[in-house]
C-alpha positions as CSV (number, residue, x, y, z in Angstrom):
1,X,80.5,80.5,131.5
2,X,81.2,83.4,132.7
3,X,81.8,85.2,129.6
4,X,78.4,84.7,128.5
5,X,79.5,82.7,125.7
6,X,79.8,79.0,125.1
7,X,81.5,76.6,122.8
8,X,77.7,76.1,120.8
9,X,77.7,79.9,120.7
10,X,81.0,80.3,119.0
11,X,80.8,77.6,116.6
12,X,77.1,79.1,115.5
13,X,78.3,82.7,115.2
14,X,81.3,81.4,112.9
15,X,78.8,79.5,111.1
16,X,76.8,82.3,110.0
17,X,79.4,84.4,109.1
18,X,81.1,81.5,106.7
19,X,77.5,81.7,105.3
20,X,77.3,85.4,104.6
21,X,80.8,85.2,103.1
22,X,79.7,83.1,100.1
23,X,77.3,84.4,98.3
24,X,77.4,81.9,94.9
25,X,74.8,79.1,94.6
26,X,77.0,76.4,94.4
27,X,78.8,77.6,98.3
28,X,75.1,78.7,99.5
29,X,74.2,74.6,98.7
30,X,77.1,73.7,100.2
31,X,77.0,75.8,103.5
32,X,72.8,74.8,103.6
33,X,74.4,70.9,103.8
34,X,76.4,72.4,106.5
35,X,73.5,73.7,108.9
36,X,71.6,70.7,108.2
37,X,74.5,68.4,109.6
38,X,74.7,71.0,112.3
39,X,71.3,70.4,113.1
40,X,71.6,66.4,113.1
41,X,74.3,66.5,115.4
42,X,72.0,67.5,118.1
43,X,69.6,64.1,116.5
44,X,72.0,61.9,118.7
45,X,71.7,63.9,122.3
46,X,68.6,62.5,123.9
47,X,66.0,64.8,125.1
48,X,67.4,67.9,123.5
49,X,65.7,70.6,121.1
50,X,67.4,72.8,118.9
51,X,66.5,75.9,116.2
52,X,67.1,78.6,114.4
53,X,65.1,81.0,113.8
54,X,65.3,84.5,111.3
55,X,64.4,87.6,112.5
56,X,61.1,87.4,112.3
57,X,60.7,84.6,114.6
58,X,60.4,82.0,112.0
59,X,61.8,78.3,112.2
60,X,64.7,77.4,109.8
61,X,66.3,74.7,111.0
62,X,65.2,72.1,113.9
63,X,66.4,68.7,115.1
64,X,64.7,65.8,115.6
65,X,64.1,66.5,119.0
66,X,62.0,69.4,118.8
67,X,59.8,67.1,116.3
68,X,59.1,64.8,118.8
69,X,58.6,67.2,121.4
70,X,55.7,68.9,119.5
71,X,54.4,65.1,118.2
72,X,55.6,65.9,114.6
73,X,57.1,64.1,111.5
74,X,58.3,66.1,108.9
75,X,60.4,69.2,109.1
76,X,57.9,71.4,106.5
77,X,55.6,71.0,109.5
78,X,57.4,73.6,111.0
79,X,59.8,75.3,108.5
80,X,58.6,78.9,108.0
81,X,56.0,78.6,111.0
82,X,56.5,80.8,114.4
83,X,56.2,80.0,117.7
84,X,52.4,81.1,117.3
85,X,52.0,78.3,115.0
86,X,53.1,75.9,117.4
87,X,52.2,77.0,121.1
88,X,49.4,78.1,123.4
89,X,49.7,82.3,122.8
90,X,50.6,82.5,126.2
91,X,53.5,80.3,125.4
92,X,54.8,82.1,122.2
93,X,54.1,85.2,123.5
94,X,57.1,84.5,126.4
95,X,59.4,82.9,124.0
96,X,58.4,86.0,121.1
97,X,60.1,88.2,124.3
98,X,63.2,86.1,124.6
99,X,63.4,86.2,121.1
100,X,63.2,90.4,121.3
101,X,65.5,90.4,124.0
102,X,68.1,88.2,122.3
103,X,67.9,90.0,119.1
104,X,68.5,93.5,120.9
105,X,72.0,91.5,121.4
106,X,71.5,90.2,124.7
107,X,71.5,86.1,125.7
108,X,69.6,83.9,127.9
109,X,72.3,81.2,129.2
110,X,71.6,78.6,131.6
111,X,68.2,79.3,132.5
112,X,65.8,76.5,133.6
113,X,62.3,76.9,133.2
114,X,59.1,75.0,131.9
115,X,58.6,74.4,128.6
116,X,55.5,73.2,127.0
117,X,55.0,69.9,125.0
118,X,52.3,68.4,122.1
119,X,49.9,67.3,125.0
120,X,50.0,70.6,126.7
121,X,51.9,69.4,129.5
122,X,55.5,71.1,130.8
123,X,58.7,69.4,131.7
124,X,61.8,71.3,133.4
125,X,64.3,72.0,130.6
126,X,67.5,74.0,130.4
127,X,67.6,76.4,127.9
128,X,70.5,78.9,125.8
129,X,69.6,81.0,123.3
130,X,72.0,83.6,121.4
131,X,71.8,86.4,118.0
132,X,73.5,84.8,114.9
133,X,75.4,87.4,113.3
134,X,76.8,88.2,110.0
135,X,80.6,88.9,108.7
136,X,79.8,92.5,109.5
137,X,78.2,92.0,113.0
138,X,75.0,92.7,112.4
139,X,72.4,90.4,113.8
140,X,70.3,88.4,111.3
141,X,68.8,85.7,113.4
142,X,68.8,83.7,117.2
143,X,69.7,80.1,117.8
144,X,68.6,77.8,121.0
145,X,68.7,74.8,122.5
146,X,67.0,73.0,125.1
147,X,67.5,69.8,127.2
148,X,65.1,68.3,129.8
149,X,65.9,67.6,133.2
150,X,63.5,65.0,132.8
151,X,65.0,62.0,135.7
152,X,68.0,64.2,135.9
153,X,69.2,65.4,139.1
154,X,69.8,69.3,138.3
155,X,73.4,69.6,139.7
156,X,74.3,67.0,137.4
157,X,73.7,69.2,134.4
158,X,75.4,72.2,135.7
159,X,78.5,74.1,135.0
160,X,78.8,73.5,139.3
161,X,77.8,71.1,141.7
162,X,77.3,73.9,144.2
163,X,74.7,76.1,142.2
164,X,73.1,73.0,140.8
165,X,72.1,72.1,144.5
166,X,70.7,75.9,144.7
167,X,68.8,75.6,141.3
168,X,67.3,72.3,142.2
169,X,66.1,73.9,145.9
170,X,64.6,76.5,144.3
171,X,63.0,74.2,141.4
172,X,61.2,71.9,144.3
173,X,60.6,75.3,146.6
174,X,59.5,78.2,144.0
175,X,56.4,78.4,146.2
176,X,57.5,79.2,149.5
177,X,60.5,82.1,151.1
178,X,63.9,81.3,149.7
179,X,66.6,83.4,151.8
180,X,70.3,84.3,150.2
181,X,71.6,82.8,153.0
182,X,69.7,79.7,152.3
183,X,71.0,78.9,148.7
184,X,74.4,79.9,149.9
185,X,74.6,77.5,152.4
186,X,73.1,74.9,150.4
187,X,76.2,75.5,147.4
188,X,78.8,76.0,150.6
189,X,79.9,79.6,149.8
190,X,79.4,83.0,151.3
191,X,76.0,85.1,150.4
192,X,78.3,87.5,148.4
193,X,80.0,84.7,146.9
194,X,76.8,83.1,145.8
195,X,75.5,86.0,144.8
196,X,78.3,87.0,142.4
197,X,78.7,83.1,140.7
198,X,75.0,83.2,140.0
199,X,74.9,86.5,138.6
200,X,77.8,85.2,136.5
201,X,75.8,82.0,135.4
202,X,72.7,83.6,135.3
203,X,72.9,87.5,134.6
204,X,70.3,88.1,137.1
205,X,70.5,87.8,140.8
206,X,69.0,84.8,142.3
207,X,65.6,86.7,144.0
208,X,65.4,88.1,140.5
209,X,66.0,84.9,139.1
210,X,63.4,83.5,141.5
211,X,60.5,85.6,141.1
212,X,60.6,85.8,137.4
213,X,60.6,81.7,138.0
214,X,57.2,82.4,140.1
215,X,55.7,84.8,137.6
216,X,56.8,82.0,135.0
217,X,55.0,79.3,137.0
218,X,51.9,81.4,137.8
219,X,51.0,82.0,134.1
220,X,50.5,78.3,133.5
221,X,47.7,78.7,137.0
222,X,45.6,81.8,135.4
223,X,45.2,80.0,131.6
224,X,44.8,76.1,132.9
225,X,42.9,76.8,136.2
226,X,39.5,78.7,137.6
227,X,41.8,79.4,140.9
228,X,41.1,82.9,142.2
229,X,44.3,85.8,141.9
230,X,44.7,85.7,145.6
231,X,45.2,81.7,145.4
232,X,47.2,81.9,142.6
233,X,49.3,84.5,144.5
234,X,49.5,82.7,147.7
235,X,50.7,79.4,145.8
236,X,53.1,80.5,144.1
237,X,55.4,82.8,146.7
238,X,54.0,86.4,146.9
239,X,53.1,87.7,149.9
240,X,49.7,88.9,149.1
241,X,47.9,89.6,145.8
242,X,49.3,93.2,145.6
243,X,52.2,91.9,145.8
244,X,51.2,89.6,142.5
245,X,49.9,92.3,140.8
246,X,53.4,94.3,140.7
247,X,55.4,91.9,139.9
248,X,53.4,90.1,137.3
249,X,52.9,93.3,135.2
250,X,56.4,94.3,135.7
251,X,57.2,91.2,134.2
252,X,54.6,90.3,131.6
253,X,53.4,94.1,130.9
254,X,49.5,92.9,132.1
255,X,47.7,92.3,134.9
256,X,47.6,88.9,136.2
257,X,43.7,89.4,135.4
258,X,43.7,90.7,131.8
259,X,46.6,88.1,131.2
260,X,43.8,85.8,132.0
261,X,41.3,87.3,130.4
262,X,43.1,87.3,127.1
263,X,44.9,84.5,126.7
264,X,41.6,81.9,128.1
265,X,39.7,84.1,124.8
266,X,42.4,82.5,122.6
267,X,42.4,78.6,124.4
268,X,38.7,78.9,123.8
């Protein structure tokens, strides 16, 4: 894990290059056969979602898991649609930035996080995404997946028992101060050692990881709830609403109040 890379990652980027490599109708039929078996492999792993996407942020392949997590049928439902299609803007808006951020050639690897669902509600998932890339290297679209830690302990979907324990403490404790020396005591390892495995898993360090989890969870509070900013602030970790307002626009390049303001406009 370390690496960045993962067995799914591999097998996906060889996949797209096979594809790129055949360019007559009758091995472009074949190799499209290919990605849909790809994609119905996942059909057998319970509560797991997974997609590719083109550049442009549209859906060409899914599982059957990501129908039923959006209440759909049929893959033409979402075949050719974007995330805008399919989520609340405030939503699509956060996963149009992963998808910026993996196409600039970067990853997002182990992260856990909420993701939304048909009836607006969120469950914990854990989610990979990487850039599909061509014979010649040159980046032509992202894959993901996502599994639920729905009645799953946390630690037992991680690479470690010892930073699953951290995860799930800072899951259940977003809200409140979460010291280094906390988590590292909680996975059994020295603050630097902690430090550097998470920053391995993660590729942020864990206060990073943690207030981008706050920022994450505060963004469902200003769409869903009439809560004022300092409340918001004050539930969700910050120290004061200052203190919100940095981070939040650091994060999300707008105020917690204009985030509000703009994305309620489009719920309503």
């Amino acid at each position: 894990m370390s690496s960045g890379r993962s067995f799914f990652a591999v097998r996906i980027d060889a996949f797209m290059k096979k594809r790129t490599l055949h360019s007559s109708p009758e091995q472009s039929i074949h190799l499209d056969i290919i990605a849909s078996a790809l994609c119905g492999l996942f059909d057998f792993v319970e509560d797991v979602q997974f997609w590719i996407k083109d550049c442009e942020g549209r859906y060409c392949r899914i599982n059957r898991g990501f129908l039923m997590n959006y209440s759909l049928e049929r893959q033409n439902q979402v075949i050719g649609k974007t995330d805008y299609d399919l989520s609340p803007r405030h939503l699509a808006d956060q996963y149009r930035l992963d998808d910026a951020r993996v196409l600039s050639g970067d990853t997002v690897i182990n992260r856990i996080e909420m993701v939304g669902r048909f009836d607006h509600t969120t469950c914990w998932s854990l989610t990979n995404k990487i850039a599909l890339r061509d014979e010649r290297g040159r980046i032509v679209g992202t894959a993901g997946i996502t599994c639920s830690l729905k009645n799953k302990p946390v630690e037992q979907n991680w690479p470690t028992v010892a930073l699953g324990k951290a995860i799930m403490f800072i899951r259940e404790n977003y809200s409140e101060p979460i010291s280094l020396n906390t988590l590292a005591r909680l996975a059994g390892l020295s603050s630097r050692a902690f430090e550097r495995q998470f920053h391995a898993c993660f590729g942020v360090l864990p206060q990073q990881y943690i207030r981008s989890l706050r920022v994450r969870m505060a963004c469902h509070s200003l769409v869903y709830t009439d809560q004022p900013l300092t409340q918001i602030a004050a539930d969700h970790g910050f120290c004061d609403q200052s203190h919100f307002n940095r981070e939040f626009r650091r994060q999300m390049h707008l105020t917690p109040r204009h985030y509000r303001v703009r994305y309620r406009k489009v719920r309503h």
